[in-house]
FIMAR-766365 format. One record per residue (C-alpha): residue number from 0; residue in one letter; x, y, z. Coordinates in Angstrom, 3 decimals, decimal comma, always signed. Example, Ala and Ser with C-alpha at 12.3 -4.5 7.8 and 13.67 -1.06 7.14 Angstrom:
2
> 0;a;+12,300;-4,500;+7,800
> 1;s;+13,670;-1,060;+7,140
***
This chain:
101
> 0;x;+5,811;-9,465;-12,772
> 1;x;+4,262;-11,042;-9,764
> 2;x;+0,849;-12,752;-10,163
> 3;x;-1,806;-10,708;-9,664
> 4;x;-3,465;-13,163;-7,522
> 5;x;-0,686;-12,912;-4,901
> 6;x;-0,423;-9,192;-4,906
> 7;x;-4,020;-8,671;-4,325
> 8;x;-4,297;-11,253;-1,505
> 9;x;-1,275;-9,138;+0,038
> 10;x;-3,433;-6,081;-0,512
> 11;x;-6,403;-7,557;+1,240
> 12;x;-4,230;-8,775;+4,182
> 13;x;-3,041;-5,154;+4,918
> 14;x;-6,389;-3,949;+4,393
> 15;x;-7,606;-6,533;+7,293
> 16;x;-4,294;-5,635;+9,227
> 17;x;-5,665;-2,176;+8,981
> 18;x;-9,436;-2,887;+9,722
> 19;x;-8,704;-5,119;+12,907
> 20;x;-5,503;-3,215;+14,134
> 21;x;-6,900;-1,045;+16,685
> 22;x;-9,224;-4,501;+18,466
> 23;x;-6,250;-6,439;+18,080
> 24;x;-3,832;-4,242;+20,246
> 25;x;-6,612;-3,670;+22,769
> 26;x;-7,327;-7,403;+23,034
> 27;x;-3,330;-7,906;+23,210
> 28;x;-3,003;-5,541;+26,233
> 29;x;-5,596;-7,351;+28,056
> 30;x;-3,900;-10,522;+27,266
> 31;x;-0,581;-9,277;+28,736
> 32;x;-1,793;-7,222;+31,694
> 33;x;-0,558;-9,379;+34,681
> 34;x;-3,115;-7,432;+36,942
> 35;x;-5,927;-8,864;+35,728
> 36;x;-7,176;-12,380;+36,426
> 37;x;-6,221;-15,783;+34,274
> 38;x;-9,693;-15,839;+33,189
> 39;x;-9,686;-12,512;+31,846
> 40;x;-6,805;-12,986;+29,975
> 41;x;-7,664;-16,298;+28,814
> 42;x;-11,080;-15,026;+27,529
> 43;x;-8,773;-11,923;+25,662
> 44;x;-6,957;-14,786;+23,953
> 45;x;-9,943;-16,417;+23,027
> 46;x;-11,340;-13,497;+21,380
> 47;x;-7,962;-12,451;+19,573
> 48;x;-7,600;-16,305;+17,799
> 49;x;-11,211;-15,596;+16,748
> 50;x;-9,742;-12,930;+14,614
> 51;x;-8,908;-13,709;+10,627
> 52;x;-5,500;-14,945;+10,640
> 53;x;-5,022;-12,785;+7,547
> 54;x;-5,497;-9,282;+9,704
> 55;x;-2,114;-10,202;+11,408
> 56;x;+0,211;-7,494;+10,811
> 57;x;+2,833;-10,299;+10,259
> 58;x;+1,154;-12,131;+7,291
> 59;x;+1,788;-9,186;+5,088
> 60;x;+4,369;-9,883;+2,557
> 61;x;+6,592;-6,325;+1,243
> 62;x;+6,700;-6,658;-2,409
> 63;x;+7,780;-4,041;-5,224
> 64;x;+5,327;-1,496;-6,161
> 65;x;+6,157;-1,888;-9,619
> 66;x;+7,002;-5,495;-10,342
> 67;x;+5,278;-7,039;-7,061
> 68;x;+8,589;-9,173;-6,645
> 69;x;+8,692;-10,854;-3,104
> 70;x;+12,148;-10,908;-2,919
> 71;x;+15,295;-8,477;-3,239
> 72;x;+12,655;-5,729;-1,494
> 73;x;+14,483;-2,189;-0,560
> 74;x;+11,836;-1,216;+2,241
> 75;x;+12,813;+2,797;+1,643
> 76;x;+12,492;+2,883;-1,819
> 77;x;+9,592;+0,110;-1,628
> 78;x;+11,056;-1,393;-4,749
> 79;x;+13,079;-4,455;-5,675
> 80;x;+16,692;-4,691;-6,328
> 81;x;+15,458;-5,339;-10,105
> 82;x;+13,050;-2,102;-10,370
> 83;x;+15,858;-0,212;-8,963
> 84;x;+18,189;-0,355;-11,153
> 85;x;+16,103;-0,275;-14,379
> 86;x;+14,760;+3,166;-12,697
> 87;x;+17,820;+3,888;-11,816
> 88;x;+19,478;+3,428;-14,950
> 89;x;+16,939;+5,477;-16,765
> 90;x;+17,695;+8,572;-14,138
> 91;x;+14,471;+8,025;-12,593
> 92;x;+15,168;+7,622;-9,290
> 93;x;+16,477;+11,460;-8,112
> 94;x;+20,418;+11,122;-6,895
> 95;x;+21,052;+7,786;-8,183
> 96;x;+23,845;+7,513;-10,744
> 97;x;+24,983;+4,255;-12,614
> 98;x;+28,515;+3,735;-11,737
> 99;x;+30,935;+2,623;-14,279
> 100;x;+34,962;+2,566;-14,299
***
């Protein structure tokens, strides 16, 4: 089991990433449009580092929604390699069958 220090400051991030997503992408487009002047985009810039870092969609780590594990993270089943197979094993998981032979 993860700390649960670390998985709720991954849950606030992706809250943030949520909050700020739809100012972020218009201040990105601004920032990218080669039509408008340097100064425009420059100010855009500005105004997008003023943002928390922490509502960056890319500061969000995937963890396990059982364990929290970091690592070993199956992004369809949204579980770790470890959660899987205990699930798995216990015929949790629908279609999944241990293999033995």
């Amino acid at each position: 089991m993860a700390k649960k220090s670390a998985i709720e400051k991954n849950r606030h991030r992706a809250q943030l990433a949520k909050k700020y997503a739809g100012k972020r992408e218009r201040l990105k487009a601004i920032a990218d449009d080669a039509n408008l002047s340097t100064e425009e985009r420059f100010q855009a810039r500005l105004k997008l580092a003023e943002l928390p870092r922490n509502s960056a969609p890319s500061r969000i780590r995937n963890r396990c929604e059982v364990s929290g594990r970091p690592r070993g993270f199956y992004r369809k089943l949204k579980l770790s390699r470890i959660a899987l197979r205990e699930l798995g094993s216990k015929g949790l998981i629908p279609g999944m069958v241990k293999s033995s032979w």
